[in-house]
N, C-alpha and C positions, 0 to 999 in steps of 0.2 A: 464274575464277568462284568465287565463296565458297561453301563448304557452310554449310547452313541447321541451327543447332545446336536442339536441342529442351529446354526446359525441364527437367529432373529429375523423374518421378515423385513421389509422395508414397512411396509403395513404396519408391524405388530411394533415398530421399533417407533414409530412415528405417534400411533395408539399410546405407547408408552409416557413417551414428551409429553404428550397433549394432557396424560393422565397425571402427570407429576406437578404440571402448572394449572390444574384443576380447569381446563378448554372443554367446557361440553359442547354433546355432539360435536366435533371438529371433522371437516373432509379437508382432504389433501389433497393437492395439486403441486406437479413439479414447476418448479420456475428455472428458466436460463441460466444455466452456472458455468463454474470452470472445471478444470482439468481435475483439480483435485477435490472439491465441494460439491453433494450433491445438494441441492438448495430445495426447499419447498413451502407451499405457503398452506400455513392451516388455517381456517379460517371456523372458526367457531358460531357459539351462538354472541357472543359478545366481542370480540375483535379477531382481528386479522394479523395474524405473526409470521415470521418466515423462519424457517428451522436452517440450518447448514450445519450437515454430517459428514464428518471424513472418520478415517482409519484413525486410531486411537495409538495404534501402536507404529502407525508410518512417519503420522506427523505430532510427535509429542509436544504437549501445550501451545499448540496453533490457537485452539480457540483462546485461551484465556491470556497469550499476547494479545490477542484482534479485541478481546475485550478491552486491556488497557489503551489499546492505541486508539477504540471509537472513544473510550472516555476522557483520554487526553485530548482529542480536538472537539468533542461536545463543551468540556468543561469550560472556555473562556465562554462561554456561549456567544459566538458571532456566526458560526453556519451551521443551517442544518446536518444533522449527524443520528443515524437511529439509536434508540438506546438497547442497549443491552438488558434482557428482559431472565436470563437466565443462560445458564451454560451448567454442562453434566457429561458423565460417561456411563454408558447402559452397554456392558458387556466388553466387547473390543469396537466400540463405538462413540465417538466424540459427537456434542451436540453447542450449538449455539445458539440463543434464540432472541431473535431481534424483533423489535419493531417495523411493520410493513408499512412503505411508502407508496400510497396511489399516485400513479406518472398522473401527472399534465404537460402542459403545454408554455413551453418558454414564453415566460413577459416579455413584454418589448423591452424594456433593460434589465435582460439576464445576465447579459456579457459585462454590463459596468456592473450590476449587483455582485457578480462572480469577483470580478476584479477588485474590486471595494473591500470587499468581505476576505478573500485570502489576502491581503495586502495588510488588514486586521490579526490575519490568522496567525502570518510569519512576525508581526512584532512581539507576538507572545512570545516570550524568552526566556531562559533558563541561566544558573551560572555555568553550566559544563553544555560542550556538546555529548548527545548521547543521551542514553534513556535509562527508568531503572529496572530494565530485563532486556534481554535480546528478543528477539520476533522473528519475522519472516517475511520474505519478501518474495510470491509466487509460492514455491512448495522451498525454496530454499530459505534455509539459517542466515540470519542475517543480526552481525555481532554491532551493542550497541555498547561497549566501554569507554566508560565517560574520559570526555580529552577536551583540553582547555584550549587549544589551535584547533582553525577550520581545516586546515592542510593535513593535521597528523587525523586527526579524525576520520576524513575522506577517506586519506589512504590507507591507514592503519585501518580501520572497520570498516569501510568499503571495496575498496579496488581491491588491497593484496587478497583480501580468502575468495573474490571472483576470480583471482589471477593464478594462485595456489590451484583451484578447483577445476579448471581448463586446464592447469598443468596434470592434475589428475586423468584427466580425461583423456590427456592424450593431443592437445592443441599446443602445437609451439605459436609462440607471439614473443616479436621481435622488442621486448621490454630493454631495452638499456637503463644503466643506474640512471643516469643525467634524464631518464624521466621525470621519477618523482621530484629530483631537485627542480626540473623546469615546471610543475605543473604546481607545487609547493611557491613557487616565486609568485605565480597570478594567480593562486586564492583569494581572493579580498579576506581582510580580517575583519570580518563585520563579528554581531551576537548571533549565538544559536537560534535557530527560527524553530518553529513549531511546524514540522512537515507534517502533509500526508505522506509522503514517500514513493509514492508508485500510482500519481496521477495521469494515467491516461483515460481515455475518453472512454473505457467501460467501467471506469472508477467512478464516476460520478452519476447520479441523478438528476431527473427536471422532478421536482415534489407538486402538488398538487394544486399548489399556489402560484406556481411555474417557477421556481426557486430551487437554487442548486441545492442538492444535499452529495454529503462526502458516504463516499459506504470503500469497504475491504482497503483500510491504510496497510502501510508500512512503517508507522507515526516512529519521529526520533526528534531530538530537538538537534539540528542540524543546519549546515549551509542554504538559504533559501532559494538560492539560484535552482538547488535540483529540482525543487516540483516543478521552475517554470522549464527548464529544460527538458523534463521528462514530457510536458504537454505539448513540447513542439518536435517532440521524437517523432511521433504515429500521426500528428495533425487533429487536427476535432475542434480546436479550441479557435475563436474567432479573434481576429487583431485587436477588436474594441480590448476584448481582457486586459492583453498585455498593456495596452493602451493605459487604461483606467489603472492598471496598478502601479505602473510606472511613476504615477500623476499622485497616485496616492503615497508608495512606499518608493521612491528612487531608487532603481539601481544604481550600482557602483560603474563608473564607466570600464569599458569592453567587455561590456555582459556578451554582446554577441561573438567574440571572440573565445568566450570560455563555455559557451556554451556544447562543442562537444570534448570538455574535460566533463563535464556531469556527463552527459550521455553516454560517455565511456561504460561507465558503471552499470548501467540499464539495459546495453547491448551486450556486456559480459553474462549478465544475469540468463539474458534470451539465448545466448551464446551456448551455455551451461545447460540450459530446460532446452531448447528445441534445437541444437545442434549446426554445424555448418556453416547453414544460409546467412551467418548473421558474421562468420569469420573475415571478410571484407573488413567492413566496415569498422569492426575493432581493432583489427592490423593497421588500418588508413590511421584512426585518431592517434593510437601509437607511434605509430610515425611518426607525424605532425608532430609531435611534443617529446620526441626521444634528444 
């Protein structure tokens, strides 16, 4: 007769972390997460860490992409970035365990510091776009093979597996060939930039010094135009940014014009995770560029 084994508390699973990175006395608390992560902060006799657990068998090597992708934009050191303090699997349970940032309170030059700093962040460059593993970007696979054009990269590792993956689901979109030929034509052929990836306003931090810090990328060395596109997707970010970065790193002229051929790509992703609500507006950029 087989004994009947019991799942691992959230408790006893938490106990465990704490035990493995030698955290005495540690109490837990949940913190604010997402859909997929449940996030928490242990707070010990000697610091303060935040654990993030998902399913082990849902989402295979989530964390130890997200580890590459904080160390890839920690690594020039120009913006805050937590570090990565340890990652494990205890049972059918993924763990990641970062450094915890006490919020403050935005400086009075947050917005040019912000701009200054990722304007820094995207001249970091690579020779290939693309990274050395794939990742993820929300709960979805997100393919990073290295491509020496900003266009084939886009498309090829970007757009088509959102566009494949809605054709799975069941979403017709009015894709014409003479798309990617038109949206290939106004790429700029700049150098690969050192992305976050999936900069919107609950991507980032105010740290305690009132100083942005970057948390949960989608990091790739890729076209720079997407993070700034992706931060003017949902709003949050204040004009001084773009302002200051502009002044700092130049864009290429008709940034505002290409700006929803990136955002195509962010609203397929949201298209894909939350369904419907979001088929407008990726039918409209289609169009526009068919």
């Amino acid at each position: 007769m087989h004994s009947l084994i019991l799942p691992m508390s959230e408790n006893e699973l938490l106990h465990t972390i704490a035990e493995e990175h030698q955290l005495k006395n540690p109490k837990f608390s949940r913190l604010k997460g997402g859909d997929i992560n449940n996030v928490f902060l242990i707070n010990s006799e000697t610091k303060k860490q935040v654990a993030k657990i998902n399913d082990a068998n849902k989402f295979p090597g989530m964390f130890e992409a997200e580890k590459a992708g904080l160390e890839a934009l920690q690594n020039p050191n120009i913006i805050d970035v937590p570090s990565v303090l340890g990652i494990g699997k205890i049972e059918n349970n993924a763990y990641l365990l970062l450094e915890f940032r006490e919020s403050g309170k935005k400086k009075i030059d947050f917005w040019k510091t912000f701009g200054t700093k990722m304007a820094a962040l995207h001249k970091t460059t690579a020779k290939e776009f693309g990274f050395y593993q794939d990742n993820y970007i929300g709960s979805l696979p997100q393919r990073n093979n290295k491509k020496t054009s900003p266009a084939d990269f886009y498309i090829s590792q970007r757009i088509e597996p959102q566009l494949k993956l809605a054709k799975d689901k069941g979403y017709e979109l009015p894709v014409q060939y003479s798309f990617f030929k038109n949206i290939a034509s106004i790429i700029p052929s700049e150098a690969p930039a050192l992305i976050h990836g999936d900069l919107w306003g609950g991507n980032y931090l105010v740290n305690i010094e009132g100083n942005p810090c970057l948390i949960d990328p989608a990091t790739a060395f890729a076209p720079r135009e997407m993070d700034l596109a992706m931060m003017k997707l949902f709003g949050g970010f204040d004009s001084e940014f773009f302002e200051v970065y502009d002044q700092e790193y130049p864009l290429e002229p008709g940034f505002e014009n290409r700006i929803p051929i990136w955002q195509l790509y962010y609203l397929l992703v949201h298209l894909n995770l939350f369904g419907l609500g979001y088929k407008p507006q990726v039918t409209s950029i289609i169009k526009q560029f068919n």
